[in-house]
C-alpha positions in Angstrom: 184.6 144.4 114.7 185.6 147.7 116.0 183.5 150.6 116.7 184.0 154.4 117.9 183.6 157.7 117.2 185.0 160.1 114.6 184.5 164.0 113.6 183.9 164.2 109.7 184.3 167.8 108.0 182.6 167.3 104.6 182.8 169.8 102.1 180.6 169.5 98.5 183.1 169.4 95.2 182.0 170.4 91.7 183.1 166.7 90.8 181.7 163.7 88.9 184.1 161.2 90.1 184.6 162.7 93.3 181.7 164.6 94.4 182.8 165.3 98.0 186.3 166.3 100.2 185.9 164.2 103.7 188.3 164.8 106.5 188.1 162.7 109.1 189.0 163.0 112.9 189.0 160.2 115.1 188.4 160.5 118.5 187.8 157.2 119.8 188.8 153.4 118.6 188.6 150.2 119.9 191.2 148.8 118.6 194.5 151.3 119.3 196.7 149.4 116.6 194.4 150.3 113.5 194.3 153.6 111.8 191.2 154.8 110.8 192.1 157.4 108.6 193.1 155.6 105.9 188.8 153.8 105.3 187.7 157.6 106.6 189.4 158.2 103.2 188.0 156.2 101.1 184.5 157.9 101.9 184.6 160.6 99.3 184.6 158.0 96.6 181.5 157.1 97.6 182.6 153.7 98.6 181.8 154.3 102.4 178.5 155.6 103.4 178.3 159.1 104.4 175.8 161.0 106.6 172.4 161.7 105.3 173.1 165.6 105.5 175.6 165.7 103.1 173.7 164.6 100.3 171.6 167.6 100.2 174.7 170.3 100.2 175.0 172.3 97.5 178.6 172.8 95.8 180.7 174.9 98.2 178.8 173.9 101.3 180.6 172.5 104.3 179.1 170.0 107.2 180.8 168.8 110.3 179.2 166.0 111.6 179.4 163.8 114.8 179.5 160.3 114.3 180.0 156.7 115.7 181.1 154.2 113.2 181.0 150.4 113.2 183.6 148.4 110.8 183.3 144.9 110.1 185.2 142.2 107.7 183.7 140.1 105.7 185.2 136.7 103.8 184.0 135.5 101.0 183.9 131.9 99.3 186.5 132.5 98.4 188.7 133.8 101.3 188.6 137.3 100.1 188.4 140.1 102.9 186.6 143.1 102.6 185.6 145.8 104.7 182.1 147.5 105.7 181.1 150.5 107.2 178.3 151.6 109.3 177.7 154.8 111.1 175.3 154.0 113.8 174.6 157.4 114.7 174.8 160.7 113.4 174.1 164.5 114.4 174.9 167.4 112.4 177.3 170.3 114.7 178.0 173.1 112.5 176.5 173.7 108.7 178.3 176.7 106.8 176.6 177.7 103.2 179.0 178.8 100.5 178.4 182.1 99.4 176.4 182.7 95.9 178.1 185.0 93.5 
């Protein structure tokens, strides 16, 4: 298990498959010898969970959002690993509204 904290930019896409852009900034880890970034990555694809705010952006909109994360693995029956994801806490730092044309 490894917890922290991490600094997610999320920015609403005009996408189907790929409805949101996350960058993610990690500030603090538990464990020094695993990189984040590459899970943080897989959030857009809406196989991570995301904060609650950035469901209700509109396309164009950007959030940056304070968060602390907890990852855990998982084996299955069958001794396959997999990953999950939970933020533990959230607070919104900075919304910015896309201009309407």
């Amino acid at each position: 298990m490894i917890k922290g904290k991490a600094l997610l930019v999320i920015e609403k896409l005009d996408s189907k498959y790929a409805p949101f852009d996350v960058k993610a900034y990690v500030q603090s880890c538990s464990s020094p010898e695993y990189d984040m970034r590459e899970d943080f990555s897989l959030m857009e694809t809406d196989t991570l969970p995301l904060p609650k705010a950035a469901y209700k952006l509109n396309v164009g909109d950007r959030l940056w959002v304070s968060v602390v994360y907890q990852l855990k693995w998982y084996t299955d029956y069958w001794g396959e690993t997999d990953a999950k994801m939970y933020l533990l806490k959230e607070r919104v730092l900075k919304r910015r509204i896309a201009r309407r044309k």
